[in-house]
C-alpha positions in Angstrom: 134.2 115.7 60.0 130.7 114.0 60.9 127.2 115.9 61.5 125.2 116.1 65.2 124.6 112.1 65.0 128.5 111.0 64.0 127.0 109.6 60.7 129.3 109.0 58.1 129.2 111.6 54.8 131.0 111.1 52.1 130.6 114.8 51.0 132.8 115.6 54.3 136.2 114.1 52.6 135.9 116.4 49.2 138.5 118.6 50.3 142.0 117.3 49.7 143.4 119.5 52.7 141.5 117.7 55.4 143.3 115.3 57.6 141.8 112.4 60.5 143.1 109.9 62.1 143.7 105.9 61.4 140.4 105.6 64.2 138.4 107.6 63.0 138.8 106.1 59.6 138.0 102.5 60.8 134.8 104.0 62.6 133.7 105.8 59.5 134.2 102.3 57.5 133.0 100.2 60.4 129.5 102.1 60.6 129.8 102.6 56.6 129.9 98.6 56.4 126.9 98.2 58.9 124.9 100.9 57.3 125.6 99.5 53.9 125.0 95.2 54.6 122.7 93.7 56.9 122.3 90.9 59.1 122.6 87.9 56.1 123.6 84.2 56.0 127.0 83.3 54.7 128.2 79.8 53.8 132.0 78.3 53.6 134.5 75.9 55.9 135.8 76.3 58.9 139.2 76.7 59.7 141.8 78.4 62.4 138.9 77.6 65.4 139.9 78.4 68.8 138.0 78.9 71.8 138.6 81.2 74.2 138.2 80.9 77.9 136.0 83.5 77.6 133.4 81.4 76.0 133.8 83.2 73.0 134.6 81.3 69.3 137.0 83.1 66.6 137.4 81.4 63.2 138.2 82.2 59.2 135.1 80.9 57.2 136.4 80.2 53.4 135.9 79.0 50.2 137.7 78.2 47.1 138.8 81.9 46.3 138.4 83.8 49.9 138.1 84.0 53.5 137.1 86.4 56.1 138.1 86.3 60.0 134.8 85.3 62.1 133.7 86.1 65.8 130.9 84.5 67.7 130.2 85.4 71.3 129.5 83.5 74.3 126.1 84.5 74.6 125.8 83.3 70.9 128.2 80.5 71.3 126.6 78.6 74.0 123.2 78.4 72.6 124.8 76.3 69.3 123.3 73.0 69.3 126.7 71.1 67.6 130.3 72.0 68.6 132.0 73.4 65.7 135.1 72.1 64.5 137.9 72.7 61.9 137.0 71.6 57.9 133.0 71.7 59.0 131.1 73.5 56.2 128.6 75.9 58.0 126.0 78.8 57.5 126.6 81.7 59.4 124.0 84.2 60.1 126.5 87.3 61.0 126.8 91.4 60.6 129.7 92.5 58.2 132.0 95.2 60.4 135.0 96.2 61.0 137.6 95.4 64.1 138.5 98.8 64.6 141.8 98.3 67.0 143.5 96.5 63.9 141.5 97.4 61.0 140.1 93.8 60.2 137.6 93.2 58.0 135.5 90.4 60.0 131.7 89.0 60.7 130.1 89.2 64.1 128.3 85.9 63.9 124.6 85.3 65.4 123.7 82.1 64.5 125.6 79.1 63.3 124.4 75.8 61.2 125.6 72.8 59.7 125.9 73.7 55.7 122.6 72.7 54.1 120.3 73.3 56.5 119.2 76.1 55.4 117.4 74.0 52.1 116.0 72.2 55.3 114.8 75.0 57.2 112.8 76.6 54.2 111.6 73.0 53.2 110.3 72.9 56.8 108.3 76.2 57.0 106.9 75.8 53.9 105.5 72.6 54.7 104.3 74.3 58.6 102.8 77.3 56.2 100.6 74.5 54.1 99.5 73.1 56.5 98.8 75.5 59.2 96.7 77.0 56.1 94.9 73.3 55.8 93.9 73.8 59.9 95.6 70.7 60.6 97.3 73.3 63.4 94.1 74.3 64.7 94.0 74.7 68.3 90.4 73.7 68.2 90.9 70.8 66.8 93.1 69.2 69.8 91.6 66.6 71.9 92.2 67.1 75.5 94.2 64.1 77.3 92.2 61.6 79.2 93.1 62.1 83.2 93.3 58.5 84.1 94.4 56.5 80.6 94.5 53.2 81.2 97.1 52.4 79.2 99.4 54.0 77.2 100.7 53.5 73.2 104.6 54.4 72.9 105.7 55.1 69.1 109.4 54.8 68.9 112.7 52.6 68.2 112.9 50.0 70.2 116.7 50.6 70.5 116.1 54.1 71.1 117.6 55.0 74.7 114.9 57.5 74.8 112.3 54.4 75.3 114.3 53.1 78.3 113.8 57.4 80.1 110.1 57.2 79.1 109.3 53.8 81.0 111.2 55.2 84.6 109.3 58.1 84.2 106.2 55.9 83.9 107.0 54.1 86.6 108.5 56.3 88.9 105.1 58.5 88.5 102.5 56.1 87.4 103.7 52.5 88.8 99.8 50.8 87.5 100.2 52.5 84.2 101.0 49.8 81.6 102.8 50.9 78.5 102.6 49.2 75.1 105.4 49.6 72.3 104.7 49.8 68.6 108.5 49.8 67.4 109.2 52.2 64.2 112.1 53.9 62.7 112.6 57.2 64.2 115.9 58.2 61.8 116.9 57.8 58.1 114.8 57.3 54.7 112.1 54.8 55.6 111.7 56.3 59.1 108.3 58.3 57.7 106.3 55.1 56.8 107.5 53.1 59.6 106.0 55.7 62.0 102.5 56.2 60.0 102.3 52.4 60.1 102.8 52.1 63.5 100.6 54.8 64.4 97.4 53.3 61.8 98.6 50.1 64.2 97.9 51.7 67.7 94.5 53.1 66.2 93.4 49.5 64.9 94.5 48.0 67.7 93.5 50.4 70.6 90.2 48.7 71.8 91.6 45.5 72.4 95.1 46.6 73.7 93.2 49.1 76.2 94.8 52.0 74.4 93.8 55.6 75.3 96.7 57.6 74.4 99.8 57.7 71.9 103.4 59.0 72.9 105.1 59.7 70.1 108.9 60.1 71.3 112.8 60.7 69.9 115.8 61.6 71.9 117.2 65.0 70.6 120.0 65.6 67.3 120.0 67.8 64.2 118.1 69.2 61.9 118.6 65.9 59.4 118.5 63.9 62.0 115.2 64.9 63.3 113.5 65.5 59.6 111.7 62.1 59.8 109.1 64.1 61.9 108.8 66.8 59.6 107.6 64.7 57.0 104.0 65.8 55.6 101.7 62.3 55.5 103.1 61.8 59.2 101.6 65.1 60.2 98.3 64.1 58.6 98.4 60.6 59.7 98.6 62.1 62.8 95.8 64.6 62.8 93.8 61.5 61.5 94.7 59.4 64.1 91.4 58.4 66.2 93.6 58.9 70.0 95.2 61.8 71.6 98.7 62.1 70.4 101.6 63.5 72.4 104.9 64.4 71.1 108.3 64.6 72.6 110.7 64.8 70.1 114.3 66.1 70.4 115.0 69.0 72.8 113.3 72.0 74.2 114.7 74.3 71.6 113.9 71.3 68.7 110.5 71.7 66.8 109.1 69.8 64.4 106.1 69.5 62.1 104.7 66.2 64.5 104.7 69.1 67.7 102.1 71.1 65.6 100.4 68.4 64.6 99.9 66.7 67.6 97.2 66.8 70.2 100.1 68.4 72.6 103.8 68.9 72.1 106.5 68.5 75.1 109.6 70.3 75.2 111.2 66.4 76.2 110.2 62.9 75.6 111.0 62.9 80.1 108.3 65.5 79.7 106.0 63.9 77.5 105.9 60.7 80.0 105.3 63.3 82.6 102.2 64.8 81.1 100.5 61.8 80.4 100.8 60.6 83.7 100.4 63.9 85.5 97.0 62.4 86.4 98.0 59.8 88.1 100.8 61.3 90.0 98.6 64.7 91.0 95.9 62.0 92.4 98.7 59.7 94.2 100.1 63.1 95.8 96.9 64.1 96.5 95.7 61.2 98.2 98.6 60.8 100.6 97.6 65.1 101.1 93.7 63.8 101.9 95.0 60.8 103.9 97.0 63.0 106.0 94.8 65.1 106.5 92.2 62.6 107.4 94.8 61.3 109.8 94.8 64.8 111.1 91.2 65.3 111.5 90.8 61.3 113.2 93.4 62.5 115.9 91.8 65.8 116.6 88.4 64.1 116.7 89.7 61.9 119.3 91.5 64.1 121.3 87.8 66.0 121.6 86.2 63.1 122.2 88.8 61.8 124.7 88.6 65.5 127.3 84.9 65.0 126.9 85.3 60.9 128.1 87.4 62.8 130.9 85.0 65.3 131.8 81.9 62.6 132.2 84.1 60.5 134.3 84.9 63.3 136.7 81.2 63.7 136.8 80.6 60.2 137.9 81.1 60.4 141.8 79.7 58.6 144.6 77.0 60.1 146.8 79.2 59.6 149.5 82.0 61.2 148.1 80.1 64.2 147.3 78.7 64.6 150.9 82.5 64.1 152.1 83.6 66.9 149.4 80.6 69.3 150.3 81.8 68.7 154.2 85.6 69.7 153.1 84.3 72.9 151.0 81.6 73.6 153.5 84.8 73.5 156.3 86.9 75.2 154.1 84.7 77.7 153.7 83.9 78.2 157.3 87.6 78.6 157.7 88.1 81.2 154.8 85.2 83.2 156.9 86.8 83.3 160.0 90.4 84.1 158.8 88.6 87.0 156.5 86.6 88.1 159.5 89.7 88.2 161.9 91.9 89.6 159.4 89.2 92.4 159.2 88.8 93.1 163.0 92.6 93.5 163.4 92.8 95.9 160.5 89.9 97.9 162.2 91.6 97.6 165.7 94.8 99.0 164.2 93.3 101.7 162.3 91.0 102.7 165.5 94.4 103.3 167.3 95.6 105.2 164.3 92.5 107.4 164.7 93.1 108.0 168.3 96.8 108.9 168.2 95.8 111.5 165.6 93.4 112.7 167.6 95.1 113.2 170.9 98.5 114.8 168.6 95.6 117.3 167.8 93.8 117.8 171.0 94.3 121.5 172.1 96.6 122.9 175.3 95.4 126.2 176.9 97.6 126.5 179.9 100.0 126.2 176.6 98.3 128.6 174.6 97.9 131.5 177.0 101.8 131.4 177.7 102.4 131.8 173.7 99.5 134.6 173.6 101.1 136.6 176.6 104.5 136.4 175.6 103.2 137.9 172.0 101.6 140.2 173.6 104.1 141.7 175.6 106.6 141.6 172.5 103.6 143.8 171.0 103.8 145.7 173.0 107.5 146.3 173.5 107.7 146.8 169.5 104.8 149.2 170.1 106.5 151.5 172.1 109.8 151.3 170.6 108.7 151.7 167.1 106.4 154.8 168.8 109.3 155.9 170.5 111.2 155.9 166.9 108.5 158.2 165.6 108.9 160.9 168.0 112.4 161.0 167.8 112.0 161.2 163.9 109.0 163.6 164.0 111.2 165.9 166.4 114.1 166.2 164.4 111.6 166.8 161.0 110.1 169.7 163.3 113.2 171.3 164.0 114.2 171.0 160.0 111.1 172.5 159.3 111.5 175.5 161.7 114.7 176.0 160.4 114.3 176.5 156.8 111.1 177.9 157.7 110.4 182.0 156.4 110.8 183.1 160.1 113.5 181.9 160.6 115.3 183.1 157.7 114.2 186.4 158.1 115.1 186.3 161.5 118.6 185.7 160.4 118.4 189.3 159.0 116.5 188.6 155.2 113.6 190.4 153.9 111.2 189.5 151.4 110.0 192.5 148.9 107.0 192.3 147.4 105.5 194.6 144.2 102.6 196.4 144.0 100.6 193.4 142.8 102.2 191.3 145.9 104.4 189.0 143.6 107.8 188.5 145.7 111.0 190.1 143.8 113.8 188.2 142.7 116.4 190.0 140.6 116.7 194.1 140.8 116.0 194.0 137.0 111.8 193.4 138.3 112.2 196.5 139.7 111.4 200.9 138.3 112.0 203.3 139.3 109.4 205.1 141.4 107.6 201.6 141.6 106.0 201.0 145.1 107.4 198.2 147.4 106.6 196.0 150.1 109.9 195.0 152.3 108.3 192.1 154.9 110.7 191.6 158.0 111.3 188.9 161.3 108.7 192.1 163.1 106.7 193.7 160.8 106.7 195.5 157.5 107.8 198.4 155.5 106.1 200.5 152.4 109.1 201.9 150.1 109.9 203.3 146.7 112.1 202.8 144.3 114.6 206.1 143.7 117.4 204.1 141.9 118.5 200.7 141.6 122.3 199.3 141.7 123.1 195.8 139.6 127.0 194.9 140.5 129.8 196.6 139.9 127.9 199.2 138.0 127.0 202.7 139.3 123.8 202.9 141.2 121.1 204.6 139.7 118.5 204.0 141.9 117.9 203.6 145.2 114.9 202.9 147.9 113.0 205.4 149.8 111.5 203.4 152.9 108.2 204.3 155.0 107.9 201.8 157.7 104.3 200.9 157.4 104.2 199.6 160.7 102.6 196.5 160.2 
């Protein structure tokens, strides 16, 4: 029902015979809706708020004719600078979609404002657009605070509880730093003028008041409430403005035309009182670093000078007390001498006798000796004539083996050896012819024959030997 990247088609639902289910219809108009609206502001009241423990905010927004259920998350919710309630009118910058698990039409919101403050918004970045285009936000045309000022101009309402923050600041960081007031407006229609006046007043009277610096401060609030510093002949009275100006005006997330204006913008009006005397307070933290350290240095130089003080003193010693302490190390070391040199005979005594026993366990003992040589030699010679006497006996009894299987004596036992004419010994009847000449070799002598017929087992003879006794 969707192609490779589940995108919705409308071209997939043309057949009538195709079926899905109740999800997969609110995904395809959930991502249909998202596809199709974007991220846009949408105005109406509030009603049906509650707050979940989550942190998240779920209301209807509605007008005269219509409503639509709302969701803002904590993430989003946290970060609103007023606390929504029922029957407030509010702009909502949300995403159209779709609550899937019921099938709600609803709007994720992002952002939330008080109704009409989007009018404001656009006022205020056209005007930032002018004048940024003028160069009256020119980095370069910033004048760097003076370190040290010696005293500074505060432009604010005197009732303000903002003023009574700035002056603890002041003196909890800068305690010599005097602070002048130049009381103004800082809320409602003739807030503008009063502030341009009193900052005109601070430049007129800054030579004889000691001024170098201006503070222009507010405590934080909405949009309307903080539009008396985004008014244009503020920001270009303070541009023209002869001093450094510093702003702190609302909260960190607050900006106004007078923060771009000004010299330098801080995220608080505590802040603000900070930088301006961040001079001071870096030199007052930095002395009490260099007097420690000074502190440090006087001690270690005295400790140094101290061992040296020590060292002369030890140096300082009587003639007479040097001739007793040369006596004492002069005794001493006569002493250390003797005890080395005794200690060194009676190691040279002991190995002496060392040496000696050695050498007498290693003297030699003839009368000793000659016992141990004649008793090996007589068991010599004992194993001489017994293993001799072995030999015999063994060479005898070889001798009589040998005689025994010896050719005499088998023949003497009644054998004869017959040889061929070529005087190769026969062994089988089969090496023998008829009429072939023989040589029979007895115990006594020898006999010449000839073959007449020869007889092989069982079979019938057919030859037979003719003997000549030869004689020999």
């Amino acid at each position: 029902m969707t192609d490779s990247n589940n995108n919705f088609r409308a071209e997939t639902f043309t057949s009538a015979s195709q079926t899905i289910g109740v999800s997969t219809l609110n995904r395809f108009a959930r991502e249909a809706l998202e596809a199709l609206l974007p991220l846009l502001w949408v105005g109406g009241e509030i009603s049906n708020l509650s707050r979940a423990t989550s942190g998240h905010i779920y209301f209807t927004l509605k007008d005269a004719q219509a409503q639509v259920r709302c969701a803002m998350w904590r993430n989003r919710a946290q970060l609103l600078p007023f606390r929504p309630e029922n029957g407030m009118r509010v702009e909502a910058r949300a995403l159209v979609t779709l609550y899937e698990a019921r099938g709600d039409y609803q709007l994720n919101v992002e952002a939330l404002r008080p109704a009409g403050a989007g009018d404001l918004h656009e006022a205020f970045r056209r005007l930032k657009d002018k004048l940024a285009a003028e160069g009256l936000f020119d980095p370069a045309r910033r004048r760097p605070l003076p370190i040290f000022p010696r005293t500074v101009g505060i432009v604010t309402s005197p009732a303000a509880a903002v003023l009574h923050d700035v002056l603890a600041t002041l003196r909890r960081r800068a305690p010599g730093l005097p602070a002048v007031l130049y009381p103004a407006a800082v809320q409602g229609a003739d807030a503008p003028r009063q502030l341009c006046e009193a900052l005109k007043t601070v430049a007129q009277r800054a030579e004889a008041d000691g001024i170098d610096l201006i503070l222009l401060v507010r405590g934080g609030g909405s949009l309307e409430d903080l539009q008396a510093f985004n008014d244009e002949t503020l920001a270009r009275t303070i541009t023209a403005c002869p001093l450094p100006v510093v702003s702190g005006v609302g909260h960190e997330t607050d900006f106004t035309i007078a923060d771009f204006a000004a010299d330098l913008r801080a995220p608080t009006p505590t802040a603000a009182a900070e930088l301006v005397s961040a001079g001071y307070f870096d030199a007052r933290n930095t002395l009490s670093e260099s007097a420690r350290r000074l502190h440090q240095a006087i001690d270690r130089q005295l400790a140094v000078l101290a061992q040296r003080l020590d060292r002369c003193a030890l140096r300082l010693v009587h003639p007479r007390d040097r001739l007793r302490q040369a006596h004492e190390a002069l005794f001493r070391h006569e002493y250390q001498i003797r005890q080395a040199m005794t200690a060194q005979l009676s190691e040279s005594a002991r190995s002496l006798s060392r040496l000696e026993l050695r050498l007498h366990s290693q003297r030699p003992a003839p009368a000793a000796m000659r016992a141990r040589l004649d008793g090996i030699g007589e068991r010599l010679e004992r194993a001489a004539h017994a293993l001799l006497a072995a030999r015999r006996q063994t060479l005898g009894a070889l001798t009589a083996s040998l005689r025994h299987l010896g050719p005499h004596a088998v023949l003497a036992r009644g054998y004869a050896i017959v040889r061929n004419a070529a005087g190769d010994i026969l062994r089988s009847a089969a090496d023998a012819r008829p009429g072939n000449a023989l040589e029979i070799q007895l115990t006594d002598g020898r006999i010449d024959a000839t073959v007449d017929a020869k007889h092989g087992g069982s079979q019938t003879p057919d030859s037979c030997y003719n003997a000549h006794p030869s004689g020999r």
